[in-house]
C-alpha positions in Angstrom: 3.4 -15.5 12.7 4.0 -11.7 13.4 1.8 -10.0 10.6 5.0 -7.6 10.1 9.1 -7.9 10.1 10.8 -5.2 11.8 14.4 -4.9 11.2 16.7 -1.6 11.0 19.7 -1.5 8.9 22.0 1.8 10.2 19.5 4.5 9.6 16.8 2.8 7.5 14.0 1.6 9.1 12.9 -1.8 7.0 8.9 -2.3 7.7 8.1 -5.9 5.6 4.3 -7.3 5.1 4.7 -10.9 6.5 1.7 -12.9 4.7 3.0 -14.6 1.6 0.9 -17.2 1.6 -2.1 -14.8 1.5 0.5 -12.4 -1.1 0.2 -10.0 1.7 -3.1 -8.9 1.5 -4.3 -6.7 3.4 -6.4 -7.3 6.6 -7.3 -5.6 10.1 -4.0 -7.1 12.1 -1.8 -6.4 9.1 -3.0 -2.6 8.6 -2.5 -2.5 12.6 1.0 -4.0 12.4 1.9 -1.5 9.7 0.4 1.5 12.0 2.1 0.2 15.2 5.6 -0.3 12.8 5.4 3.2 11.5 4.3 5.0 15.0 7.5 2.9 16.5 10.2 3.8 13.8 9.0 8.2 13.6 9.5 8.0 17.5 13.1 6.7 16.8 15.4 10.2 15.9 17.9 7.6 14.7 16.4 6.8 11.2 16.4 8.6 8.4 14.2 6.4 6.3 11.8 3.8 6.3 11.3 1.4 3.8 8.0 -1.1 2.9 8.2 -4.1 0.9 6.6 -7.3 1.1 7.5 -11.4 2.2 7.3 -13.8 -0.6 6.7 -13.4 -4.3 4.6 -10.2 -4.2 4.2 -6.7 -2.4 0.5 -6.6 -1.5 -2.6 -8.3 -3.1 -4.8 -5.6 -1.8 -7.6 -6.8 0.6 -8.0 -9.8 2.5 -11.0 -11.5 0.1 -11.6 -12.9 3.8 -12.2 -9.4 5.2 -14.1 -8.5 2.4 -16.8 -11.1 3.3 -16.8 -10.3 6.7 -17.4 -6.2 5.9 -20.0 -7.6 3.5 -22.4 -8.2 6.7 -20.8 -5.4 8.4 -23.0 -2.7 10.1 -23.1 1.3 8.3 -20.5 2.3 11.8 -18.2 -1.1 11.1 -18.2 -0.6 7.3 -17.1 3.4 8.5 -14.7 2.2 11.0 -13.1 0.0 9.0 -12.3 2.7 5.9 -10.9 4.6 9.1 -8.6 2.2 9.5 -7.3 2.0 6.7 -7.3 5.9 5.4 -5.5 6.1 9.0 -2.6 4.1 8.1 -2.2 5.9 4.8 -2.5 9.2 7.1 0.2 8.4 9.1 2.4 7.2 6.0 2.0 11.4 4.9 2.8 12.1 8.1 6.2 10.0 9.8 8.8 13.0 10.0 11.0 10.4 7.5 11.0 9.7 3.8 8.5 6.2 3.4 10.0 4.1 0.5 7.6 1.8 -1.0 10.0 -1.6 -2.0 8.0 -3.2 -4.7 8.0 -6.5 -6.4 5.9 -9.0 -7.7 2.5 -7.2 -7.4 1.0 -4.5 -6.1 -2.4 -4.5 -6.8 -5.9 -2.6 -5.7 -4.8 -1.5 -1.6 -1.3 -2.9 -2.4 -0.8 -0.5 -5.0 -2.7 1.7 -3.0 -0.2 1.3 0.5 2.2 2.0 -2.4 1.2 4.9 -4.1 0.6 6.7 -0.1 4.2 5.9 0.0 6.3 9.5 -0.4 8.7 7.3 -3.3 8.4 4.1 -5.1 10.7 1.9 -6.0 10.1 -1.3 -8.3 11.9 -4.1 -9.9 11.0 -4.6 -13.5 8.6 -7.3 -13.6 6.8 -5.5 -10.9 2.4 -5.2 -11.9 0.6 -2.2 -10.9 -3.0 -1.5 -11.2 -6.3 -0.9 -9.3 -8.5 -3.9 -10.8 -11.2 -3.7 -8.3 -13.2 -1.3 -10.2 -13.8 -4.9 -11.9 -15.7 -6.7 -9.2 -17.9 -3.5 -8.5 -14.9 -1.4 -5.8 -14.4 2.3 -6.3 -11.1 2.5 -5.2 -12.0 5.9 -3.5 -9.9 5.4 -0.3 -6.5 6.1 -2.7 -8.4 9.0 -5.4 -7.0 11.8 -3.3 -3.8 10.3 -3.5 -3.7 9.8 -7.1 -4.9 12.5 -7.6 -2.2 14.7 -5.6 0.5 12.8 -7.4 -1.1 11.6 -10.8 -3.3 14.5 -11.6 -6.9 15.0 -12.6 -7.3 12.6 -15.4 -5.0 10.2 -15.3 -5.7 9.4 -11.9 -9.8 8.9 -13.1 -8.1 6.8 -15.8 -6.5 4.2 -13.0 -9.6 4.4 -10.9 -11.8 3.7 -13.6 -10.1 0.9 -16.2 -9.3 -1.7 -13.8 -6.1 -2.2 -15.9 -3.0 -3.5 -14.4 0.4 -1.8 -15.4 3.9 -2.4 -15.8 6.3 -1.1 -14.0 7.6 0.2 -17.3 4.6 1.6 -17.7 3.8 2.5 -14.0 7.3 4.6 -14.1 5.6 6.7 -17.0 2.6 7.3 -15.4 4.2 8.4 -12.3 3.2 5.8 -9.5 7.1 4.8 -9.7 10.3 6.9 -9.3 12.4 4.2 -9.8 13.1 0.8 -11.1 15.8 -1.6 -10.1 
């Protein structure tokens, strides 16, 4: 099963996570799919957006539990080369010449809400959950704080990173991780 779903509608570039049995969590051949996706669609002058969402019931779990164990026995370089990784896929989200529209549903939780929140706009349904819980099981989200911090601020970002709360989208539009809900 392809770890992404490329399709294009007109101009808008539709990029979707394609592990719902694992609620699209995050692991290496799905952050390369996602890099590979998003180097395809800014070579392509036709589009004029690109747009993220996820297979199945939620957005993205965050990481692979699976390829947390497997970092767990990682070497100092593979623990560093694997945070490359994934800092370069939220790179290249900044940098695609085209608006990147995070579609959210169900959950978006820890990296999910993370791949989200690198996203330029975000876009929920209602019952959509936000949060950064991993601060819970002894994770510092620090590969998003820049992030949050650029669009949160100061101390409310430190307040996400730090609680391990998870949000409405209600209450995600407030804070500012979502422009929009549908």
């Amino acid at each position: 099963m392809a770890e992404v779903i490329v399709t294009t509608e007109g101009s808008i570039r539709i990029i979707e996570l394609n592990r719902p049995e694992k609620r699209n969590a995050l692991n290496d051949e799905l952050i390369a799919a996602l890099k590979s996706a998003l180097r395809e669609a800014d070579a392509d002058e036709s589009l004029r957006a690109i747009v993220i969402r996820g297979a199945g019931k939620d957005f993205c779990s965050g990481a692979d539990l699976a390829s947390i164990q497997k970092i767990a026995g990682a070497t100092y370089e593979e623990n560093v080369e694997d945070a490359r990784s994934l800092a370069e896929l939220f790179e290249l989200i900044r940098k695609v010449r085209v608006p990147v529209i995070a579609a959210v549903h169900g959950r978006a939780l820890a990296g999910g809400c993370g791949l989200a929140t690198a996203c330029d706009l975000v876009i929920a349904t209602r019952s959509a959950r936000f949060g950064y819980p991993e601060v819970k099981i002894g994770f510092v989200p620090a590969m998003v704080a820049a992030i949050l911090r650029r669009n949160l601020g100061e101390k409310k970002s430190f307040e996400l990173q730090t609680q391990g709360l998870e949000y409405s989208a209600e209450e995600a539009c407030r804070l500012g991780l979502v422009n929009t809900l549908f």
